[in-house]
Steps between C-alpha positions, in 0.01 A plus 500: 500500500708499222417177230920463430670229733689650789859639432401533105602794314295527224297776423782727679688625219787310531660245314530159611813377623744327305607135537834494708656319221400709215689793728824258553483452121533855411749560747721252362458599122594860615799332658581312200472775257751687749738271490463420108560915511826475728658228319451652149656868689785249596544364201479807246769711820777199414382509092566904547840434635578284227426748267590813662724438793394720777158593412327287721675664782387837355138390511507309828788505657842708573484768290863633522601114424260537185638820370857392531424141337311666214763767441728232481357271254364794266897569504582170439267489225609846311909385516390141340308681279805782453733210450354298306408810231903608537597149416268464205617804351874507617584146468878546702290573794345126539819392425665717815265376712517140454844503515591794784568311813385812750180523264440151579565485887274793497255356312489172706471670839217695377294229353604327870377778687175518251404156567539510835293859561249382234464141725438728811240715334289202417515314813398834649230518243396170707522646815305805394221285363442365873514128454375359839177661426514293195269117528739232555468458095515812380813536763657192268439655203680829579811354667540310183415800235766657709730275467450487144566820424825520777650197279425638159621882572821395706589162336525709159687769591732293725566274174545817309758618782675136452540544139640879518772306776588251275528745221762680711654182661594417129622883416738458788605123447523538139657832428801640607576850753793646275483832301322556191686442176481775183400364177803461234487640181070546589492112575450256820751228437393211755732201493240159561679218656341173482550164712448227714569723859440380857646616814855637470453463127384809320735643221688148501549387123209692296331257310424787248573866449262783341537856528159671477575822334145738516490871400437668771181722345400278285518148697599346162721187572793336361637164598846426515608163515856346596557142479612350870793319263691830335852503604780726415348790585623853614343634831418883548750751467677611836281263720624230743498168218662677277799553655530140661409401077674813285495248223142384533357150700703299310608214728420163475098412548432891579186570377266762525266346776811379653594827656278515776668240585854628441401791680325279823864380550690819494245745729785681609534715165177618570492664853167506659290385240209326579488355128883386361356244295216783312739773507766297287225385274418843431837621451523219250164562308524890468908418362311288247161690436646887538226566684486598855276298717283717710352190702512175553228206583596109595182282404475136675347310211349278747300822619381557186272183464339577815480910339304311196311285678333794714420673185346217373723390259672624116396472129777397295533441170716184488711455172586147575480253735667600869626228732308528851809322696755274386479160372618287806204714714150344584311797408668548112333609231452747251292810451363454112483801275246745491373778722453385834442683808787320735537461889788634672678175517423482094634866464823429636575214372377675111732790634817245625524191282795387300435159479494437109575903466784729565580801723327736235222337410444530851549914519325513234234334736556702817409830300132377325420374897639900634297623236166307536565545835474907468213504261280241662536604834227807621403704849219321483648096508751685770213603739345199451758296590671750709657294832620219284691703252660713829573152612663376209671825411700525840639186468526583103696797516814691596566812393688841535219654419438759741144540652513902418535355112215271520270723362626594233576159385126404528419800260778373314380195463192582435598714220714196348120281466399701238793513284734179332795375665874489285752273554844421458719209631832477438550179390626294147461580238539867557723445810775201534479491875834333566692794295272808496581778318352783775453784257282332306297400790512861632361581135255217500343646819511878384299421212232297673420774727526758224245304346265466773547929569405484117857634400399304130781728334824362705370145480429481134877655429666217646579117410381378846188558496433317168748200685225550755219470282595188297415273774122392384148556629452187677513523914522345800721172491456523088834511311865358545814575619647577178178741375465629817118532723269786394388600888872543560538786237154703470397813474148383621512211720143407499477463137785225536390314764 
């Protein structure tokens, strides 16, 4: 008889038998580490997507929906590449496509239809990864990566897809559907209209008048002031005004900002227009300039402080102090001189205030805040403060612009940063503005652009451009009436402001 107890296996060659719990142990490590394995292949299928849309199809999923997805994306990716390479080399091309309404409809339903297909691939990334095989935890964990990821990839490009529809909402509020001017003589003439509009209001009594006269290579930019006050003045040759005035505006209390007014009461002259009010006004300021106005903008001044406010304000160099109000208001007071970066409600009122001043002094104001305005302003402040400039700018603006033209007004403009600004406004002492003698305005405004195309030959030959010269070096709201204000007769407005 054997000396082992009965049923013992020792001495048989086998091993003993495990515990039932050591076996239950190692069962449920091996289906731990499984799961830790299946929610880290979960995990890195959705982190795929988001990285390569459509590749975690191509590993685990629908192939054809993986090739097409990853076809599309790689094309996505070589025409942002393309683009962006054509616009840093070919600047006129950025400029067509922020401003080409097709481009931008186009460019809005595909970042739409990209968010949407890109949303789909990573919730199918999900799917793929098998969740309900997933612990209750792990399960959590991926339902929340994924939406994560669904929220980060669509919420971006459906914000990008709101800002390229506000960019073209303002495009097609702003600017107008006519036909695309020629330049004059090589130059953009762009009458800017400026006052207190509402509804029913626009071109009703310009609060001030400024042609914008920019070469049309070179961007270099001329400002033309008119005071709202000049009187006795002759309208263009042949056109509607001047044959109701043959003799000039020369009845009683007819002034130059007056004939929108004139013209509001007497639509009838001017068929179909959609404009009386503008169209006299630029009858009247091409009779007096001699230029011919290729365009014109109307600028609520009210607008504008909400246009300075989104850029975060303007640094101005102030001369002297500038009433903020008027005395008999609550919030009076004074902006003290030095250089200050003002709000938009500061700007305007820097820009507007006679109070203590005159009408010059004033548009001698109006032209350092256009010109800061140019200078200090950059793509970058725009893009950062993108939604509330297209807000402020629609209710800023109205213009004859035409959106085909937009384009080339941004390069334009662009151009115009890097170079100074001239200016002449035709106001005493050079100009009596109740009695002006027009040929010497017509030869006032020759000369200044002559001078800012560098003609230096035809503007030293003359007497007017050493009247135009005599008026000091001081700027802004600096001078008198009598002396005249430097930043109303410059050949480089910065300098004078």
């Amino acid at each position: 008889m054997s000396g082992h107890p009965s049923g013992s296996r020792s001495g048989t060659g086998h091993p003993p038998t495990p515990p039932a719990g050591d076996a239950v142990f190692r069962r449920r490590a091996a289906d731990e580490r499984a799961a830790r394995v299946r929610f880290r292949r979960a995990i890195a299928l959705m982190v795929m997507t988001l990285l390569i849309p459509g590749s975690a199809q191509l590993v685990a999923g629908n192939r054809n929906v993986g090739r097409i997805a990853m076809r599309v994306w790689f094309a996505v990716l070589l025409g942002g590449a393309l683009a962006f390479g054509i616009a840093l080399v070919h600047h006129p091309f950025a400029f067509w496509l922020v401003s080409d309404t097709t481009a931008l409809a186009v460019l809005r339903f595909g970042l739409i239809a990209l968010a949407l297909g890109w949303a789909f691939l990573i919730v199918d990334a999900w799917r793929i990864g098998q969740p309900l095989t997933l612990s209750h935890q792990h399960r959590r964990a991926v339902v929340g990566v994924n939406g994560v990821l669904c929220f980060a990839v669509a919420g971006a490009l459906l914000f990008g897809a709101h800002l390229v529809n506000v960019q073209r909402d303002l495009l097609v509020t702003m600017f107008g559907d006519g036909a695309a001017s020629d330049a004059a003589h090589g130059r953009y003439n762009v009458l800017l209209l400026g006052g207190d509009a509402g509804a029913g209001r626009w071109g009703l009594r310009p609060d001030s008048l400024t042609i914008a006269s920019i070469d049309a290579e070179t961007g270099r930019t001329v400002l033309i002031s008119l005071p709202r006050n000049m009187s006795d003045f002759p309208f263009r040759e042949g056109s509607v005004m001047d044959r109701e005035f043959p003799d000039g505006f020369d009845c009683d209390d007819c002034y130059l900002n007056g004939v929108s007014t004139w013209a509001g009461d007497h639509t009838a002259l001017f068929g179909k227009s959609d404009h009386p009010g503008i169209d006299a006004t630029i009858m009247a300021v091409e009779g007096i300039t001699g230029l011919e106005v290729s365009y014109w903008a109307m600028v609520n001044l009210q607008g504008f402080k909400d246009l300075v406010d989104a850029f975060g304000g303007v640094k101005l160099n102030v001369r002297e102090p500038i009433p903020v109000g008027l005395p008999h208001e609550s919030y009076f007071r004074y902006i003290e001189p030095g250089t200050h970066t003002l709000d938009g409600m500061e700007t305007l009122w820097f820009a507007r205030a006679r109070y203590g001043s005159d009408d010059y002094s004033r548009m001698a104001r109006q032209k350092c805040v256009m010109n800061a305005m140019l200078h200090q302003v950059t793509p970058q402040s725009a893009f950062r403060n993108f939604s509330k400039i297209a807000r402020a700018s629609s209710e800023m603006v109205s213009t004859s612009i035409p959106t085909s033209e937009v384009d080339r007004f941004l390069e334009l403009g662009m151009k115009a940063r890097s170079q100074p600004v001239s200016t002449v406004s035709l106001v005493p002492p050079q100009v009596n503005t109740a009695d002006p003698d027009i040929d010497a305005v017509h030869e006032m405004v020759a000369l200044a652009i002559d001078r800012a195309e560098g003609d230096a030959a035809r503007a030293k030959s003359t007497r007017a451009r050493k009247k135009q010269q005599s008026a000091g070096t001081t700027g802004g709201s600096v001078g008198s009436l009598a002396e005249g204000y430097a930043a109303n007769q410059a050949s480089d407005l910065g300098a004078s402001c």
